[in-house]
C-alpha positions in Angstrom: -79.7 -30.2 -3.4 -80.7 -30.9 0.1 -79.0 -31.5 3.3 -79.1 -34.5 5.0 -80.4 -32.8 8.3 -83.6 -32.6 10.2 -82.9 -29.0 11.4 -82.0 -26.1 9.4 -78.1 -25.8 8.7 -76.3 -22.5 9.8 -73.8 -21.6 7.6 -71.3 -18.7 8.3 -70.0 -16.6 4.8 -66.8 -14.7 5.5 -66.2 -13.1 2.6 -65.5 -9.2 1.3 -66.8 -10.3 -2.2 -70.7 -8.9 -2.4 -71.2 -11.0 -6.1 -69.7 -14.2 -4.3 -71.5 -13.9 -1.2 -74.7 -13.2 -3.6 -74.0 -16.7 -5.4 -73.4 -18.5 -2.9 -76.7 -17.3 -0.6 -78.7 -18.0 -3.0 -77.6 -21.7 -3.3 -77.7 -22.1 0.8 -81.0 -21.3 1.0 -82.4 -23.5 -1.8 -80.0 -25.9 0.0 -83.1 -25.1 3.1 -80.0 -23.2 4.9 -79.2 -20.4 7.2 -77.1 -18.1 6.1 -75.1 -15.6 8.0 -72.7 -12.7 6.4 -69.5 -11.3 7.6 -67.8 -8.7 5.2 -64.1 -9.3 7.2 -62.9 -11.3 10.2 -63.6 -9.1 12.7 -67.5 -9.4 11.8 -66.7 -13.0 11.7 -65.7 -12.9 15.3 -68.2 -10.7 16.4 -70.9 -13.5 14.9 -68.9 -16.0 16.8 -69.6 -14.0 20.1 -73.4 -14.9 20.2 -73.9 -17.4 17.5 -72.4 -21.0 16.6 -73.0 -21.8 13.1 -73.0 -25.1 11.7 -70.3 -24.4 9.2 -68.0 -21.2 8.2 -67.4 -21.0 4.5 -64.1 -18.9 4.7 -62.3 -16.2 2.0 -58.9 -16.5 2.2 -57.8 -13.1 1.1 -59.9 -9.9 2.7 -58.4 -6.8 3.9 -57.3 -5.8 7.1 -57.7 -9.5 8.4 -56.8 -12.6 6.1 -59.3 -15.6 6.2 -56.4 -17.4 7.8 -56.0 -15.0 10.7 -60.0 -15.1 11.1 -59.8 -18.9 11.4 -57.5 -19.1 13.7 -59.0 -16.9 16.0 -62.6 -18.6 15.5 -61.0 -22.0 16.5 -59.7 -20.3 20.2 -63.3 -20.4 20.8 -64.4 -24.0 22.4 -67.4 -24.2 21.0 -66.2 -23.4 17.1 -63.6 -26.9 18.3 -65.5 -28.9 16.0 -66.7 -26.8 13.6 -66.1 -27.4 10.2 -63.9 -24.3 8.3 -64.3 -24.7 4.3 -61.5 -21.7 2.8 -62.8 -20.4 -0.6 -59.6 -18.8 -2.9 -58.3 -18.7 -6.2 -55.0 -19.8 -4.5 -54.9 -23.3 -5.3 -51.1 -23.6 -4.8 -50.1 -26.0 -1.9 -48.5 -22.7 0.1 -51.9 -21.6 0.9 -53.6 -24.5 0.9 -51.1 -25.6 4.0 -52.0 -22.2 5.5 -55.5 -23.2 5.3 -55.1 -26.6 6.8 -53.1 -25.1 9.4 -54.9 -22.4 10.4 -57.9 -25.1 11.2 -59.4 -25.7 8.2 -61.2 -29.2 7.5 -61.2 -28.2 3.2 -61.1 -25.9 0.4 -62.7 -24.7 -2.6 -61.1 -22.8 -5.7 -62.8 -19.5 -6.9 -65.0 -19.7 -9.2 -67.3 -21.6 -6.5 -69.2 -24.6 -7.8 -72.0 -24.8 -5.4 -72.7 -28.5 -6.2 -69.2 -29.2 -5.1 -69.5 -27.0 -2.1 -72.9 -28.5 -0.6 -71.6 -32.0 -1.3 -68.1 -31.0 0.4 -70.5 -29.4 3.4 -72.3 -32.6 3.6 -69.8 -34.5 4.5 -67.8 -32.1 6.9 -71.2 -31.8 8.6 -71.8 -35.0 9.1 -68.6 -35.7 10.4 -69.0 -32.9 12.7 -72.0 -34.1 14.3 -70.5 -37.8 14.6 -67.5 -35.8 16.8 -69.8 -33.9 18.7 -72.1 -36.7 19.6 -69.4 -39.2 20.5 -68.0 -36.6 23.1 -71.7 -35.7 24.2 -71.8 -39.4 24.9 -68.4 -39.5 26.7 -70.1 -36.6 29.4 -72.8 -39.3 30.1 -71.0 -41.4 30.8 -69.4 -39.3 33.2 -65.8 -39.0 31.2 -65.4 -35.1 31.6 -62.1 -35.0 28.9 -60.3 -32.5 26.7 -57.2 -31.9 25.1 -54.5 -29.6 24.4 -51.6 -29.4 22.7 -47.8 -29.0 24.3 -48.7 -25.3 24.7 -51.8 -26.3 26.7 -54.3 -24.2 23.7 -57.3 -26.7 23.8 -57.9 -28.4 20.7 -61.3 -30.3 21.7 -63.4 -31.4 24.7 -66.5 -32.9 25.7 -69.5 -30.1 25.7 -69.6 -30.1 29.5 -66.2 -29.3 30.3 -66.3 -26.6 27.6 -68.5 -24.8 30.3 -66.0 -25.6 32.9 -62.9 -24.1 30.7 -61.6 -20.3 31.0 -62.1 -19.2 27.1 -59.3 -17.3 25.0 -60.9 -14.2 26.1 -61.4 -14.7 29.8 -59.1 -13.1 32.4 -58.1 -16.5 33.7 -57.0 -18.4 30.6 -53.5 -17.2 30.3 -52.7 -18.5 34.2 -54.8 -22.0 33.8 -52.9 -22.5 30.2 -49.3 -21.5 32.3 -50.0 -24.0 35.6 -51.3 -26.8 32.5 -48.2 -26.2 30.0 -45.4 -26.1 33.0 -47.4 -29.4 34.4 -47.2 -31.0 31.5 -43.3 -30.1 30.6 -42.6 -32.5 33.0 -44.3 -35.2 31.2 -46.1 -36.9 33.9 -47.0 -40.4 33.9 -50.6 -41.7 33.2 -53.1 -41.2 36.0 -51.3 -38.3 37.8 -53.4 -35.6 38.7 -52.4 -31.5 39.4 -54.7 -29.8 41.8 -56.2 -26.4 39.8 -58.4 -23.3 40.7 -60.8 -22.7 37.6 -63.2 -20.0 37.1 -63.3 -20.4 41.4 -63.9 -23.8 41.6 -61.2 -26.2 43.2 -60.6 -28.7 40.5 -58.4 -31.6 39.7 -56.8 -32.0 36.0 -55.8 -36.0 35.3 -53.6 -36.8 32.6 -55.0 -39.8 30.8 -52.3 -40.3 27.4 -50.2 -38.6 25.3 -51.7 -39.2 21.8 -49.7 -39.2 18.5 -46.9 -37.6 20.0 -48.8 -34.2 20.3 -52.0 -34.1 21.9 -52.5 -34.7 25.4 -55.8 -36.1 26.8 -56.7 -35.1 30.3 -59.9 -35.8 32.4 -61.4 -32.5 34.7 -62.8 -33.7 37.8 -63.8 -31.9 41.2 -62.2 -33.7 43.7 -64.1 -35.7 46.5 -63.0 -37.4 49.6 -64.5 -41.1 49.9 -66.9 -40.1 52.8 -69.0 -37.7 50.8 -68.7 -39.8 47.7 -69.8 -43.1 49.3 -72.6 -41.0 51.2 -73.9 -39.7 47.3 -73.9 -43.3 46.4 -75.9 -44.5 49.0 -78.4 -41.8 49.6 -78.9 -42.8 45.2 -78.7 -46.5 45.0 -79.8 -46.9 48.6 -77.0 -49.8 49.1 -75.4 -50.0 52.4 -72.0 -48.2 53.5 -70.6 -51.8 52.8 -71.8 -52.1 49.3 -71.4 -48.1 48.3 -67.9 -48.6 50.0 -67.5 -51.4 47.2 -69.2 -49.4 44.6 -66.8 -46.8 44.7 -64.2 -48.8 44.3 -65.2 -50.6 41.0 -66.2 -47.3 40.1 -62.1 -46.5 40.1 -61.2 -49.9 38.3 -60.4 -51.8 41.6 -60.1 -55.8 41.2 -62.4 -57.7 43.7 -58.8 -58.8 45.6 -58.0 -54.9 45.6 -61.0 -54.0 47.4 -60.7 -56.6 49.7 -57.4 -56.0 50.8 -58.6 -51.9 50.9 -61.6 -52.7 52.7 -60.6 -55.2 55.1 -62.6 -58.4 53.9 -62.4 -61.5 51.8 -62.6 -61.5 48.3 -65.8 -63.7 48.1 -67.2 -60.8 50.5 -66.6 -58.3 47.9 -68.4 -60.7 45.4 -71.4 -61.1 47.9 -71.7 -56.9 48.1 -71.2 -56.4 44.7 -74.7 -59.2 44.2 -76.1 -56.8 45.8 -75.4 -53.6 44.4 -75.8 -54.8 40.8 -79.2 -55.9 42.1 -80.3 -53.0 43.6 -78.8 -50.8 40.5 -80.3 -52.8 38.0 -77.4 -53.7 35.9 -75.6 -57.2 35.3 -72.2 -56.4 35.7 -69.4 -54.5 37.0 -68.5 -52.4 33.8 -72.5 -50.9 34.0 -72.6 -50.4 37.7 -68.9 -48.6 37.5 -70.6 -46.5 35.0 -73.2 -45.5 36.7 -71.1 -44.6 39.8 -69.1 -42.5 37.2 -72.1 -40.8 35.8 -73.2 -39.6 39.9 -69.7 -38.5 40.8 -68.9 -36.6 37.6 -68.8 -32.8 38.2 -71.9 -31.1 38.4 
């Protein structure tokens, strides 16, 4: 059976049990996959140091560290966010399988395996997985730097760029940024606000965007700007005029033609007349694709 996939799979097996890990190599790669061994966890997280695999198919008892513990400590990584984690056991009572749901697992597969069952379930996690991570790939183009964390401020997802941007579990910096994020947040600001934050040396600015399902909070990271080096970006790009970048900007932060006019000192109907102009000299047909593009240049770099 045969992955859906132009590119070979990489599949992580953490598992202590040679005879199952035999098994279930051998299917993998008639599946045309990649397979990578750990014996325990901590070779799991060594793995997850310098490689990314596709999927981890994940033992839920070993020695020294469960499969739980393992997973848990795989999904502090950014880049395992979206991940898919498929626990194998011969516990198929709802105690453990809670455990495994909890810990970050996506699914689960009793002991004996059957492989056909696994590569299907991996077929679908997978493709799931790459619908997440090409959504939020498409959310950096479009210049809409976001992530989320929970009410401790741990990260539970972000767009690929700002995953670069973001202190790691690991990194020296992590514990202060997750303190400055979870105090912020305790006092439940409203949508739009914005906390001023030193990360990894850069002066940023986190937004809060929405509190989602009562658990996660969506924020946006941005670098912040002041409107004379932002217009000046604009127009050195576009090459509009400081009246039409000035109006640019503007629409780029969700200002109404009124709103601009009353910011900028002119009529409504001159607003209009700029904004001809810059959708002209942009190429785009209205203000929701000339925003955009004025999103994409300001985003951080």
């Amino acid at each position: 059976m045969k992955l859906h996939n132009d590119r070979k799979t990489v599949v992580m097996v953490v598992d202590d049990a040679v005879d199952s890990i035999r098994m279930i190599n051998d299917a993998m790669e008639e599946a045309g996959m990649t397979v990578l061994v750990a014996l325990e966890g901590n070779q799991a997280l060594t793995i997850s140091q310098n490689i990314t695999p596709d999927v981890v198919l994940m033992d839920a008892l070993m020695p020294h560290m469960d499969g739980f513990e393992t997973c848990r400590r795989l999904k502090e990584n950014p880049a395992f966010a979206d991940i898919p984690i498929i626990f194998m056991t011969g516990l198929s009572d709802t105690e453990h399988v809670v455990m495994g749901l909890n810990a970050g697992g996506v699914d689960y597969v009793t002991k004996p395996i059957n492989t056909t069952e696994l590569l299907a379930r991996m077929d679908v996690h997978l493709t799931n997985a790459r619908m997440t991570r090409s959504a939020r790939s498409a959310l950096d183009t479009a210049g809409q730097n976001l992530f989320a964390v929970d009410r401790e401020a741990n990260l539970l997802w972000g767009t690929p760029q700002v995953c670069q941007y973001l202190p790691d579990a690991a990194h020296p910096e992590f514990p202060e940024v997750r303190a400055r994020l979870e105090e912020w947040l305790g006092h439940r600001p409203e949508p739009g606000h914005s906390m001023p934050v030193e990360i990894m040396g850069i002066d940023r600015t986190v937004e809060f965007l929405a509190l989602v399902d009562n658990r996660e909070y969506l924020l946006r990271l941005k670098t912040p700007q002041n409107q004379n080096s932002a217009t000046a970006a604009l127009r050195q790009r576009f090459e509009l005029t400081l009246r039409e970048s000035d109006v640019l900007l503007w629409i780029a932060n969700g200002k109404t033609n009124r709103e601009i006019g009353q910011i900028l000192d002119m009529s409504p109907r001159t607003v209009n007349k700029h904004l001809e102009q810059v959708f002209r000299k942009l190429g785009v047909e209205n203000r929701t694709a000339a925003a955009a593009s004025a999103i994409r240049l300001l985003a951080i770099q």
